[in-house]
C-alpha positions in Angstrom: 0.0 0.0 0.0 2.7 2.3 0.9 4.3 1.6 -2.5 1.4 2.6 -4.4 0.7 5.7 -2.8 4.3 6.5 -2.9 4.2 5.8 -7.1 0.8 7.4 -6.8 2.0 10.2 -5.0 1.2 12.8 -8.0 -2.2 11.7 -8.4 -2.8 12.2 -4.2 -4.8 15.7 -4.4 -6.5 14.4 -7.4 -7.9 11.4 -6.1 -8.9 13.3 -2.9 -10.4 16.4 -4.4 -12.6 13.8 -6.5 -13.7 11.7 -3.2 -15.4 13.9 -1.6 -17.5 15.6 -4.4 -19.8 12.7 -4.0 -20.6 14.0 -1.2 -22.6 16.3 -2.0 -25.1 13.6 -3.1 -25.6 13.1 0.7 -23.8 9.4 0.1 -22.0 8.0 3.1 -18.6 9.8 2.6 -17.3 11.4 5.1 -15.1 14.7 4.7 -14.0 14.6 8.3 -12.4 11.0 7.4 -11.1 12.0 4.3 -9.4 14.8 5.8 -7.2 12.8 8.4 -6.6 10.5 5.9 -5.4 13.3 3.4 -3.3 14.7 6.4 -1.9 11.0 7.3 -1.0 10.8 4.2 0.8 13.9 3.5 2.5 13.8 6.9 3.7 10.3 6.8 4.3 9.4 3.2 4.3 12.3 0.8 5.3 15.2 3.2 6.7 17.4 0.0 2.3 17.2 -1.0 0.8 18.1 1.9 0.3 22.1 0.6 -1.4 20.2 -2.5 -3.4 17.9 -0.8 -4.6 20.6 1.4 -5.5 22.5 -1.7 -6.8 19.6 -3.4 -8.9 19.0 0.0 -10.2 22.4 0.0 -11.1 22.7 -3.7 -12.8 19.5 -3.0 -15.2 20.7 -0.2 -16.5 24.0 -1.9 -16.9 22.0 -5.4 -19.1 19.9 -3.1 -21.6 22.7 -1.4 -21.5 24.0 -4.7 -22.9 21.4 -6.4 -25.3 20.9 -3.5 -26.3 24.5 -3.2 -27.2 24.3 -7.1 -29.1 20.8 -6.8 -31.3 22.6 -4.3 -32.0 26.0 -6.7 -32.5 24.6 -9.5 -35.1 21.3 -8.3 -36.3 23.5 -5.2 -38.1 21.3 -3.0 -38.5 18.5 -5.5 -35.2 17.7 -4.2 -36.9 16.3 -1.5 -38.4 13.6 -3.9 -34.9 12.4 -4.9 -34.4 9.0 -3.6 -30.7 9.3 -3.0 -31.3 12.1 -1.0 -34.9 12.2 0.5 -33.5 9.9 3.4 -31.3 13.3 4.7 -33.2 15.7 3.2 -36.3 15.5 4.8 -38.5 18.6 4.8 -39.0 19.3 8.1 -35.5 19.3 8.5 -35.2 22.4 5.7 -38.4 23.7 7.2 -35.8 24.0 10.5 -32.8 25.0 8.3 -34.8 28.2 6.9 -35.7 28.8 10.6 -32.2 29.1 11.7 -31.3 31.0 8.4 -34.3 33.6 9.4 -32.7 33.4 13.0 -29.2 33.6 12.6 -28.9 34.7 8.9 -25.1 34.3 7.2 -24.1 32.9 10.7 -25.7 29.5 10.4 -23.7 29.0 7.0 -20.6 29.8 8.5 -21.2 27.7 11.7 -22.5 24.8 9.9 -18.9 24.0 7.8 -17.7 23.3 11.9 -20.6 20.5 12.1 -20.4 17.1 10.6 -22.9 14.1 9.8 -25.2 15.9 6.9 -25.9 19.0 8.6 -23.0 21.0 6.3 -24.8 19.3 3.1 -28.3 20.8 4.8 -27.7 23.9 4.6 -25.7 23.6 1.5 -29.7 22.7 -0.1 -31.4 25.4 2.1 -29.4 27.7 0.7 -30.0 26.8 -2.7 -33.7 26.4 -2.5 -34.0 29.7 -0.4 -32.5 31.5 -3.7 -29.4 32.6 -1.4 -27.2 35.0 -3.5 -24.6 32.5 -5.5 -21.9 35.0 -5.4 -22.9 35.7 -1.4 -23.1 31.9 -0.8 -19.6 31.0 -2.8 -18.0 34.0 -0.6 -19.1 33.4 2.7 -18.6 29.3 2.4 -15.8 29.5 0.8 -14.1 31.6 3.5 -15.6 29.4 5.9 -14.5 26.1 4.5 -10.4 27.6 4.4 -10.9 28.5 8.1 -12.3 25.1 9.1 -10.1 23.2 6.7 -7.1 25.4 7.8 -7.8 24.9 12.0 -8.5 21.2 11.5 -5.4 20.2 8.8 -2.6 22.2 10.6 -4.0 20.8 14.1 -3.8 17.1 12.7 -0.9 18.0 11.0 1.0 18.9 14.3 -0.6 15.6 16.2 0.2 13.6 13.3 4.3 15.0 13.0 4.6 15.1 16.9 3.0 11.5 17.5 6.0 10.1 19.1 6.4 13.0 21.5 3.0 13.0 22.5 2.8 9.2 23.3 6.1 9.8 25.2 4.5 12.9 27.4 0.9 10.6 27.3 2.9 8.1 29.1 4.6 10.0 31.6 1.4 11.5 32.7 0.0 8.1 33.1 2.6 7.1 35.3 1.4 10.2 37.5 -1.8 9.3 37.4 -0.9 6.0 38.2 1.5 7.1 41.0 -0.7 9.8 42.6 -3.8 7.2 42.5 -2.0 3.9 43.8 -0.4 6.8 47.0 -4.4 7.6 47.1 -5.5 3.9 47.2 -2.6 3.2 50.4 -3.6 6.5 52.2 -7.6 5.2 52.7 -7.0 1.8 53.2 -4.0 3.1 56.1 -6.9 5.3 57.2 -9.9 3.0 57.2 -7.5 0.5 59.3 -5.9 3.3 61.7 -9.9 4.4 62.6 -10.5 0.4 63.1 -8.0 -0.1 65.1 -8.9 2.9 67.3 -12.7 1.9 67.7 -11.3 -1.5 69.1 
């Protein structure tokens, strides 16, 4: 496996950039997945492609919403009657979405890229079938998606390049733990038999 993706290592962005456009057809893919294995990848195997497989990442999330937000302007609610999607795309579920959208306005589109399991991909269709502004939709996601992509690909970046030093500091700590719960364990049983010994 290593081989391949090392031979492969060109095609890396490609291959994720065109794994999660699917997802916008609310089919079990998950982005969150995809990006630790995109930032695995680039920190383990192909470090000199992590930049592109961010970008390739990236590209690959707003192609998504994009794709969704059109679905739902141009079918409106007959997206609903999709089978693919009517099992996520329930309407009281966009009836909800517009609420929030009424509510909250830009806000809910901005917080939703932070929320996984189909709630992104929600608001992605509310948008479109509320006739959202494209060029205000493409803006405001967009800069969403590179600050949620960003926090979340340089965080497991870090975790992924410092894994050795963490595990070493993870098990120093549990040795504390260990230490300061074992000197816990001896000081109540010392106690429970010094008070026992007393009330003799």
């Amino acid at each position: 496996m290593k081989e391949f993706i090392l031979l492969h290592a060109n095609w890396a962005p490609w291959i994720i950039f065109f794994l999660i456009l699917p997802a916008a057809f609310c089919l079990p893919i998950s982005i969150d997945i995809l990006l630790v294995i995109a930032v695995v990848i680039g920190t383990t195997l192909i470090p000199e492609s992590l930049l592109s497989l961010y970008i390739g990442f990236l590209c690959g999330c707003i192609g998504a919403a994009w794709i969704a937000y059109w679905m739902g302007r141009l079918l409106g609610d007959r997206v609903t009657r999709i089978p693919l999607l009517k099992k996520v795309l329930h309407q009281d579920r966009l009836d909800r979405m517009a609420g929030f959208y009424q509510k909250w306005g830009t806000w809910t589109l901005i917080a939703g890229r932070f929320i996984p399991f189909g709630v992104r991909n929600l608001i992605f269709y509310s948008s479109g079938i509320s006739r959202m502004n494209f060029a205000k939709f493409a803006v405001i996601d967009s800069l969403a998606c590179i600050g949620w992509s960003a926090l979340y690909f340089t965080s497991l970046a870090y975790l992924s390049e410092n894994f050795e030093v963490m595990i070493h500091h993870m098990k120093r700590a549990n040795l504390i733990i260990f230490g300061a719960f074992s000197v816990a364990v001896i000081a109540v049983i010392w106690y429970k038999c010094s008070k026992f010994k007393r009330s003799e």
